[in-house]
C-alpha positions in Angstrom: 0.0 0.0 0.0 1.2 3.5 -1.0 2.3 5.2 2.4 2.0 9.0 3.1 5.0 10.7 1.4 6.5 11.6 4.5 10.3 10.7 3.1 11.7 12.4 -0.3 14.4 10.8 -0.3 14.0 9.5 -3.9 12.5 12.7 -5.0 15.7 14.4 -3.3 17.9 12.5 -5.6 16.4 13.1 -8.6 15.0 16.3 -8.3 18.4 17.9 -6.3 17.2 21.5 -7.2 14.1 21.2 -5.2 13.5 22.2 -1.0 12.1 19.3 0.3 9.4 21.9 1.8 8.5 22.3 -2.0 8.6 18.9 -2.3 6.3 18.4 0.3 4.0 21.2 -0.1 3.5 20.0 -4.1 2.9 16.1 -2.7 0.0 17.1 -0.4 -1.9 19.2 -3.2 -1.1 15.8 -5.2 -2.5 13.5 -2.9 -5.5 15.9 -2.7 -6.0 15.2 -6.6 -5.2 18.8 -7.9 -3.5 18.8 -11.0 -0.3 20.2 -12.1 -1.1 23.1 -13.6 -3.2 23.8 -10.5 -0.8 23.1 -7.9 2.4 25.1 -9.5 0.0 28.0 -9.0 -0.5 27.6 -5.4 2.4 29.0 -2.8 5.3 27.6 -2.1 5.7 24.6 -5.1 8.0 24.7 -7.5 7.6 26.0 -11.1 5.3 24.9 -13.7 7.7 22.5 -15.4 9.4 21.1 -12.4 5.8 20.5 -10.9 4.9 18.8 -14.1 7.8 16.3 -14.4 7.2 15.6 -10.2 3.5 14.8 -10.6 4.4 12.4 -13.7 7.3 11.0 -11.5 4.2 10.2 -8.7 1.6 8.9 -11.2 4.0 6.6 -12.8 5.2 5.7 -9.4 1.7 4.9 -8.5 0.3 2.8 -11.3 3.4 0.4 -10.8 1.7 0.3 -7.2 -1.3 -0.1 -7.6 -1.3 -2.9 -11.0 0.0 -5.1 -8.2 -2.3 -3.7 -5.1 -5.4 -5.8 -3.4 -9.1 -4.5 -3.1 -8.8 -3.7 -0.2 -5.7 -1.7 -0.4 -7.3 0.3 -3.3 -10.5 1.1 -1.0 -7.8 2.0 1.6 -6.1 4.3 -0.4 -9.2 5.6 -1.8 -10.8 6.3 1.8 -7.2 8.0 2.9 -7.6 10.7 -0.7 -11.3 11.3 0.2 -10.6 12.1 4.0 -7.6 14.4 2.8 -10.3 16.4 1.0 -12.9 16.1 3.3 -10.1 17.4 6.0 -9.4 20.3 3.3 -13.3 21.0 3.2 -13.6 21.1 7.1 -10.6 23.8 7.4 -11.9 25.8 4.4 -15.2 26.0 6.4 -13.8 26.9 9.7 -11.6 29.7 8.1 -15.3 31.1 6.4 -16.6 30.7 10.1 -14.1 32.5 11.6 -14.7 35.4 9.5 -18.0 35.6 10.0 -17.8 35.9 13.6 -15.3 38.5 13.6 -17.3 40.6 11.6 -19.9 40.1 14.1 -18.0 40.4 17.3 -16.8 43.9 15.1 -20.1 45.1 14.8 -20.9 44.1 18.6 -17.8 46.3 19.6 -18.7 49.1 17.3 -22.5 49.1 18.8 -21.1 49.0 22.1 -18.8 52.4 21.9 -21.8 54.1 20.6 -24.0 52.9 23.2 -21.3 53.8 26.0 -21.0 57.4 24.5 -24.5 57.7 24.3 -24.9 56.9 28.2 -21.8 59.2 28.7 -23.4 62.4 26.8 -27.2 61.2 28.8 -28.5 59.4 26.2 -29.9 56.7 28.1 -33.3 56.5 26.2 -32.1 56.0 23.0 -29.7 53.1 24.4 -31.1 49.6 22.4 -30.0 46.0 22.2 -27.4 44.3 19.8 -29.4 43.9 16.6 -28.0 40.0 15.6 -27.8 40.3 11.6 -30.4 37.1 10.7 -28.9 36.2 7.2 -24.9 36.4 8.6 -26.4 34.2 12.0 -28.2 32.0 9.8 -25.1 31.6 7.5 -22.8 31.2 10.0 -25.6 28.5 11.7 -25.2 26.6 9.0 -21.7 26.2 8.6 -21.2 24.6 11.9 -23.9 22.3 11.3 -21.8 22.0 8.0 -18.5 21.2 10.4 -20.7 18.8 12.5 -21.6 16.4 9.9 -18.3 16.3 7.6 -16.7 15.6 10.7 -19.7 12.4 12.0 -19.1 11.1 8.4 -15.6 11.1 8.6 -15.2 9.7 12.2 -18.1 6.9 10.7 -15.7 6.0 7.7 -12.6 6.0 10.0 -14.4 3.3 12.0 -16.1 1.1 9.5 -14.6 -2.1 8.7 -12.9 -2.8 5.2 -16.2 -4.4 4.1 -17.6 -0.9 4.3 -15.3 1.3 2.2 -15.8 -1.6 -0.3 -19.2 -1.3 -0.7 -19.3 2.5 -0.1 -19.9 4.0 -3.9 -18.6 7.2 -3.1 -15.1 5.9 -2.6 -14.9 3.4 -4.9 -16.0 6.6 -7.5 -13.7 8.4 -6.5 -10.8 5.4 -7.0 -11.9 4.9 -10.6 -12.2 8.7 -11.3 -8.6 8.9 -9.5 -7.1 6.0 -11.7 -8.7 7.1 -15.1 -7.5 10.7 -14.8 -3.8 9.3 -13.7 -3.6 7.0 -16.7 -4.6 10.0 -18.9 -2.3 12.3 -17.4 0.1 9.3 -18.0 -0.5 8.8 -21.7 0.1 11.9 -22.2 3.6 12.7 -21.1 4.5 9.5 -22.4 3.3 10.9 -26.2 4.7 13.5 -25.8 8.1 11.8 -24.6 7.4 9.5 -27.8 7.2 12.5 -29.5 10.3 14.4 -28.5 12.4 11.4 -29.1 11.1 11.2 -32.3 12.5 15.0 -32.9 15.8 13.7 -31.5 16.0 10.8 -33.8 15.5 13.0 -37.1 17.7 15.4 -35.6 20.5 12.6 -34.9 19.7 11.2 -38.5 20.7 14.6 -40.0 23.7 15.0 -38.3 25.1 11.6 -39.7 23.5 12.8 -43.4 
């Protein structure tokens, strides 16, 4: 079974110009199933055509893996991508969540002050309650109950037994999807390798003409 990339150690060798940090960084947006073009984008990876020949290095590494794999490995594998996501999706929500209640604790603070100065200058009929705002608490509502249940369907797929992720749909979809989009991305650097050498032979052939 293909372990968490934890140790470059090959990829150090090979790719010598690299920080492992890059190295790393560009592996966990991998194993997330972002694509290359995506990832060299994001901060702190390495450039567009280092990224490229790193995520062809890991695909080709991983269909020699996973021709020779079990089922169950497979689902294994698949259930470890999907919770990565799913882990993604839960931080992504919390970071929306936290922004949301700043604003509001910022407009609590605000409507405090003026409150406070209107009790200072004897305005103490016109003092009135915090307002909540009911869109931005209904919002914010629902993204904890969001929170709540990735986090109940990720603690039930942690638990299950093997037999579960095999007969769970969602993972076994998201295995094929996973495998048909690495064999394309697969065929395609090895055309265009097929292709390049090609160029290289006629070039070779001309020199010796």
């Amino acid at each position: 079974m293909i372990s968490p990339k934890s140790d470059f150690t090959r990829e150090r060798k090979r790719f010598r110009e690299v920080p492992e940090i890059q190295l790393a960084t560009a592996r966990e947006y991998y194993d997330m199933g972002q694509t290359a073009e995506a990832t060299y984008q994001k901060p702190g990876t390495p450039g567009r055509k280092t990224t490229q020949k790193l995520f062809k290095y890991w695909n080709e590494d991983y269909l020699k893996e996973y021709d020779v794999m079990q089922l169950t490995e497979r689902q294994i594998i698949a259930k470890r991508r999907f919770q990565t996501g799913m882990s993604d999706l839960i931080f992504k929500l919390h970071y929306q969540l936290s922004l949301i209640e700043n604003e509001v604790e910022g407009k609590r603070k605000i409507h405090q002050t003026k409150m406070d100065n209107m009790i200072n200058y004897g305005h103490k009929e016109d003092i009135r309650p915090f307002e909540i705002d009911i869109p931005l608490e209904q919002l914010r509502l629902k993204i904890i109950l969001s929170i709540r249940e990735l986090r109940d369907y990720d603690t039930a797929i942690e638990i299950q037994p093997v037999a579960y992720e095999i007969q769970d749909e969602t993972i076994l979809n998201t295995l094929r999807q996973r495998e048909e989009m690495l064999r394309d991305k697969v065929a395609k650097f090895r055309i265009k390798d097929y292709r390049r050498k090609l160029k290289d032979d006629k070039k070779t052939n001309r020199d010796y003409q």
